[in-house]
C-alpha positions as a Markdown table, in Angstrom:
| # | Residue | x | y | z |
|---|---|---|---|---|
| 1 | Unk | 101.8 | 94.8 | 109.7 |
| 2 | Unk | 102.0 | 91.9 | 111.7 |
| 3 | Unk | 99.1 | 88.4 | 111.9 |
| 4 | Unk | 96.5 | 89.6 | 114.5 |
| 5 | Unk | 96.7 | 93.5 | 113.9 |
| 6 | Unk | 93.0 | 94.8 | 113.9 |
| 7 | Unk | 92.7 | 97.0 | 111.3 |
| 8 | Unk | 89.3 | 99.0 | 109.9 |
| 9 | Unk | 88.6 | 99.2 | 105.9 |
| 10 | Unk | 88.5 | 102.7 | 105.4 |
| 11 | Unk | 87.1 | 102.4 | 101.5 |
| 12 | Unk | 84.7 | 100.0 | 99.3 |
| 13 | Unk | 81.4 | 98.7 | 100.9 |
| 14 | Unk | 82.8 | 96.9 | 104.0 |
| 15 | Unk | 84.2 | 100.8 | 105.1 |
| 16 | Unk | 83.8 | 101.1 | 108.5 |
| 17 | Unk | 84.3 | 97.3 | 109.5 |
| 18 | Unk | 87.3 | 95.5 | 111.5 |
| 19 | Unk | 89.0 | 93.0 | 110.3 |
| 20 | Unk | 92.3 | 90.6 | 111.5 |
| 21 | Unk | 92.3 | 88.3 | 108.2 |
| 22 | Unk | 95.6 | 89.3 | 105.8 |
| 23 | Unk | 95.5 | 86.5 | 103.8 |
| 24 | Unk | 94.3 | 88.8 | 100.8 |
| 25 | Unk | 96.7 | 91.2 | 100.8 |
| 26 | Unk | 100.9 | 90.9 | 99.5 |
| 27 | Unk | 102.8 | 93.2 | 100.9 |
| 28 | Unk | 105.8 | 94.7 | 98.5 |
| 29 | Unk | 109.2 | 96.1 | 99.4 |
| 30 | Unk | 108.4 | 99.5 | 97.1 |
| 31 | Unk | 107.1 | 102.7 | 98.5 |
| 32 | Unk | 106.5 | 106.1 | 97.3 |
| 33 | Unk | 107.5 | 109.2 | 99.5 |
| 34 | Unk | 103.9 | 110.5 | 100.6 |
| 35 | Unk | 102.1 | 111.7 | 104.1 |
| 36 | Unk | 99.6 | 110.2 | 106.4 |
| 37 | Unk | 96.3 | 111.6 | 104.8 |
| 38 | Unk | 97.5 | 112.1 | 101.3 |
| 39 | Unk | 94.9 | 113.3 | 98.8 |
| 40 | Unk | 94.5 | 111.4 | 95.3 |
| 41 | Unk | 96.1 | 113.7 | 93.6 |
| 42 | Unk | 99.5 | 113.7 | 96.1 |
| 43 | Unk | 99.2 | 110.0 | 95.8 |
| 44 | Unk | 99.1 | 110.3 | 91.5 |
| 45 | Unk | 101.8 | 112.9 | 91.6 |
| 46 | Unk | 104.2 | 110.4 | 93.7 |
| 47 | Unk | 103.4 | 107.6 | 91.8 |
| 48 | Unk | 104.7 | 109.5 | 88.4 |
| 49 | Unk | 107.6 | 111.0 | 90.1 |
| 50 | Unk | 108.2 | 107.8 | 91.1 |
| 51 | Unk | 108.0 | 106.5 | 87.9 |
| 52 | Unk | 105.5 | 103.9 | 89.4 |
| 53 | Unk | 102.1 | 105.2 | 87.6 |
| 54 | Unk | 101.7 | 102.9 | 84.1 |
| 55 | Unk | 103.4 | 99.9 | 86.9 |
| 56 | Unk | 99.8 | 100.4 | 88.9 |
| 57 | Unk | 97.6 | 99.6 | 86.3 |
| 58 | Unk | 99.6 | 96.7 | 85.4 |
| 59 | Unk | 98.2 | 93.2 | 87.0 |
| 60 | Unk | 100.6 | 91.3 | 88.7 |
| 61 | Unk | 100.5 | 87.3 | 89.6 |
| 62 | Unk | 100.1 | 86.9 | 93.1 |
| 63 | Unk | 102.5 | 84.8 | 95.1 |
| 64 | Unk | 100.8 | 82.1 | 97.3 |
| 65 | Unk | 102.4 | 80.6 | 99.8 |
């Protein structure tokens, strides 16, 4: 993802609206082996065989820069 890229919230109560601002967001270098349109429960199932599940509900500092 790259400064400028117009993206749409797909969730929460702004769903449907555009946005350009990234400054909320931290990208990571992890990733778990799912598809485009995973379901919850694919997403729940890679996350354990990942190892990653307990890790998600952890809070982590966020890095400012």
């Amino acid at each position: 993802m790259e400064i400028g890229r117009i993206c749409i919230k797909n969730l929460g109560r702004e769903a449907g609206k555009k946005c350009v601002n990234i400054n909320h967001l931290q990208i990571t270098q992890e990733k778990i082996d799912i598809t485009r349109g995973a379901t919850d429960e694919e997403v729940t199932e890679a996350l354990k065989a990942a190892g990653k599940l307990e890790e998600m509900n952890e809070i982590t500092k966020p890095v400012l820069s």
